[in-house]
C-alpha positions as semicolon CSV with decimal commas, in nm:
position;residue;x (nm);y (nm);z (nm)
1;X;9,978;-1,269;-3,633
2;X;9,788;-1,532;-3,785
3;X;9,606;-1,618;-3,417
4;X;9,551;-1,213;-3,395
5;X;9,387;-1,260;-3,811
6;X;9,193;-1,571;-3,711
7;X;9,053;-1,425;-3,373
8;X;8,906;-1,120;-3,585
9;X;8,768;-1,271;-3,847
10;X;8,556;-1,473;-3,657
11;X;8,470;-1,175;-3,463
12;X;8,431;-0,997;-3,801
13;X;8,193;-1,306;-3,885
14;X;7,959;-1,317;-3,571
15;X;7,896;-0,926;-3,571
16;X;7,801;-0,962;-3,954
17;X;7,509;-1,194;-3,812
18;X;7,442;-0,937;-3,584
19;X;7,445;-0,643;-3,865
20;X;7,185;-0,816;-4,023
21;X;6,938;-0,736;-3,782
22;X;7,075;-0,420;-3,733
23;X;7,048;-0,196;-3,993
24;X;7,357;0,025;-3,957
25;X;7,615;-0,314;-3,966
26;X;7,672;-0,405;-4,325
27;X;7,591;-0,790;-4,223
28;X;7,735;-0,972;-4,511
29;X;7,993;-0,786;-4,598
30;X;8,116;-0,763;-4,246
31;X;8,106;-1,114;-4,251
32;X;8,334;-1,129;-4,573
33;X;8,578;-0,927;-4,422
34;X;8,571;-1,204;-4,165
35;X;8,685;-1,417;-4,467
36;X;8,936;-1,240;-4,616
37;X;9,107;-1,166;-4,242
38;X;9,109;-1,572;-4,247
39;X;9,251;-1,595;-4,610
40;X;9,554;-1,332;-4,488
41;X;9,658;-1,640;-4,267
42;X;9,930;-1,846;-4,352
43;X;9,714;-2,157;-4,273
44;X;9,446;-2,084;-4,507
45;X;9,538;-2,104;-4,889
46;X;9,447;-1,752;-5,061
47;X;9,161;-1,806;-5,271
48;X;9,130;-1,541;-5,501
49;X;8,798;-1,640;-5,739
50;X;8,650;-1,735;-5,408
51;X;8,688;-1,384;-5,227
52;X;8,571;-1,198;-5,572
53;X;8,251;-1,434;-5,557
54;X;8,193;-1,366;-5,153
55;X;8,210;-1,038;-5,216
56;X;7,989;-0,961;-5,515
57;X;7,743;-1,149;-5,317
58;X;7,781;-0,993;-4,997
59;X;7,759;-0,610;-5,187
60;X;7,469;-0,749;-5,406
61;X;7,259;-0,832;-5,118
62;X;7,362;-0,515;-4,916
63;X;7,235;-0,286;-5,249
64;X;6,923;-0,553;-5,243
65;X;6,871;-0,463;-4,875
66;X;6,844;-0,088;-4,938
67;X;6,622;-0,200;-5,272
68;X;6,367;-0,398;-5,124
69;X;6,134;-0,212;-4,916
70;X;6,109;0,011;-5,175
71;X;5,985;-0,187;-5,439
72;X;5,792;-0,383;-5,157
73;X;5,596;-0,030;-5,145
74;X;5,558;0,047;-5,460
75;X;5,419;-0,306;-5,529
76;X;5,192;-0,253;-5,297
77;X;5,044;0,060;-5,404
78;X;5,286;0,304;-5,203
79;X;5,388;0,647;-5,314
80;X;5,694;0,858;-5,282
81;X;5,590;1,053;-4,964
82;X;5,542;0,712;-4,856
83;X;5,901;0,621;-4,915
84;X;6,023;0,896;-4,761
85;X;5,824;0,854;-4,460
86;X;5,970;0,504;-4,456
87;X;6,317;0,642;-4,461
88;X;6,256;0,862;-4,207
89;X;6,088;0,607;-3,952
90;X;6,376;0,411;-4,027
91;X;6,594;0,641;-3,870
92;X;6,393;0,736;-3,605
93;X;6,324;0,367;-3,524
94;X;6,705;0,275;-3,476
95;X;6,748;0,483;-3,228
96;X;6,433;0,318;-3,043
97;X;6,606;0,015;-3,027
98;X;6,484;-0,320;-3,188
99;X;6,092;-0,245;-3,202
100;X;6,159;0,057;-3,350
101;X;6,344;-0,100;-3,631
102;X;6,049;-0,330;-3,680
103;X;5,751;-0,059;-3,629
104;X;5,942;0,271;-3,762
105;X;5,968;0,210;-4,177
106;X;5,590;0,104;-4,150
107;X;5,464;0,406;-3,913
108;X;5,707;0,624;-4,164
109;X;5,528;0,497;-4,508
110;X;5,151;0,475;-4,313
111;X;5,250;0,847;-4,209
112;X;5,359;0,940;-4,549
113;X;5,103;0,738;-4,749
114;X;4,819;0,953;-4,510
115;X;5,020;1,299;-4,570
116;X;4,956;1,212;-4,983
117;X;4,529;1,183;-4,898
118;X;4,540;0,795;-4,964
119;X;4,269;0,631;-4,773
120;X;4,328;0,451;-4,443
121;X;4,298;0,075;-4,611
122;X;4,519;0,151;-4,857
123;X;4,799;0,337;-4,654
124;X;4,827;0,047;-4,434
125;X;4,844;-0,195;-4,749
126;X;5,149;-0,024;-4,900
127;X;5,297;0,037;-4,571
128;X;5,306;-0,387;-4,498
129;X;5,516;-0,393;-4,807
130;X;5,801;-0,196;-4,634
131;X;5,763;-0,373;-4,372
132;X;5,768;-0,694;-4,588
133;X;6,074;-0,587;-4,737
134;X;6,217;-0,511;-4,435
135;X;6,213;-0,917;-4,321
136;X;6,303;-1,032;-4,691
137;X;6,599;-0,790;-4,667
138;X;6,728;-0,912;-4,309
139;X;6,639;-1,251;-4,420
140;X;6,868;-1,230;-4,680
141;X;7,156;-1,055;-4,451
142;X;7,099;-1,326;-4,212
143;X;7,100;-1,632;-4,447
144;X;7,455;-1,502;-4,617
145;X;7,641;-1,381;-4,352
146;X;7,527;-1,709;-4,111
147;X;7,664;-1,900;-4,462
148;X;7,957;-1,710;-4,475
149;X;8,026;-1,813;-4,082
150;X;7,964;-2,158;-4,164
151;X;8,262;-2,154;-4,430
152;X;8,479;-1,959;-4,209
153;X;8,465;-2,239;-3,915
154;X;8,462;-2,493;-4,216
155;X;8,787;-2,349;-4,359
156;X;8,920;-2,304;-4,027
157;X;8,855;-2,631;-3,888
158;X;9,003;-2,833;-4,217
159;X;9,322;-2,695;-4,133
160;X;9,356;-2,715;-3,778
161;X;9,400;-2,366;-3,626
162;X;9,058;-2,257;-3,512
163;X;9,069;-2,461;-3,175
């Protein structure tokens, strides 16, 4: 069983690196559950204050990921109809594949921004924050669950059961 638990958590790991370029994969806390799969092994000593810490981080950067764009918008001048519209290309865009990830929020909030009579310059502007906030957010994904794979192999590795 431990094999089984060590197979799936690194399976858990690499498709939280994938989930956080796609937005419907919880990245990081995919990841963790890649870490706590390894921590059910016998091998791997059950580290309690660790997996509390993982996982605060992994849910506090999967609330910042929802967070970001917003306030991206908003900082840069964007209204609610632009939100919306940025929600709404955001769900339109996933199932466009990758470019439509990257080009729905900000066709969304430029749509919505128009819809509210703000003029063309300044529709664009607060539409680049989404789409600012978009990369900071998967940036962020990225960077923890990639860390979080790093300590998995780490852990792994010091004990001798990965390979």
């Amino acid at each position: 069983m431990d094999i089984f638990f060590t197979i799936i958590g690194l399976l858990f790991c690499v498709i939280g690196i994938i989930g956080s370029f796609i937005p419907i994969i919880p990245g990081p806390v995919t990841s963790w559950f890649g870490l706590l799969l390894l921590h059910l092994t016998s091998f791997v000593p059950f580290e309690i204050y660790f997996l509390i810490g993982s996982f605060l981080i992994a849910i506090t950067v999967f609330i910042l990921d929802l967070i970001i764009p917003i306030i991206g918008l908003k900082k840069l001048g964007g209204t609610k109809k632009g939100i919306i519209g940025a929600t709404i290309g955001l769900i339109i865009g996933f199932f466009l594949g990758p470019i439509g990830l990257l080009t729905g929020p900000f066709i969304g909030a430029f749509s919505g921004e128009l819809l509210n009579n703000i003029n063309y310059k300044k529709a664009i502007k607060a539409s680049l924050g989404t789409l600012i906030g978009f990369f900071v957010g998967m940036t962020m994904k990225f960077t923890v669950s990639f860390v979080f794979l790093i300590i998995y192999i780490q852990k792994a590795l010091s004990f001798g059961n990965l390979i």
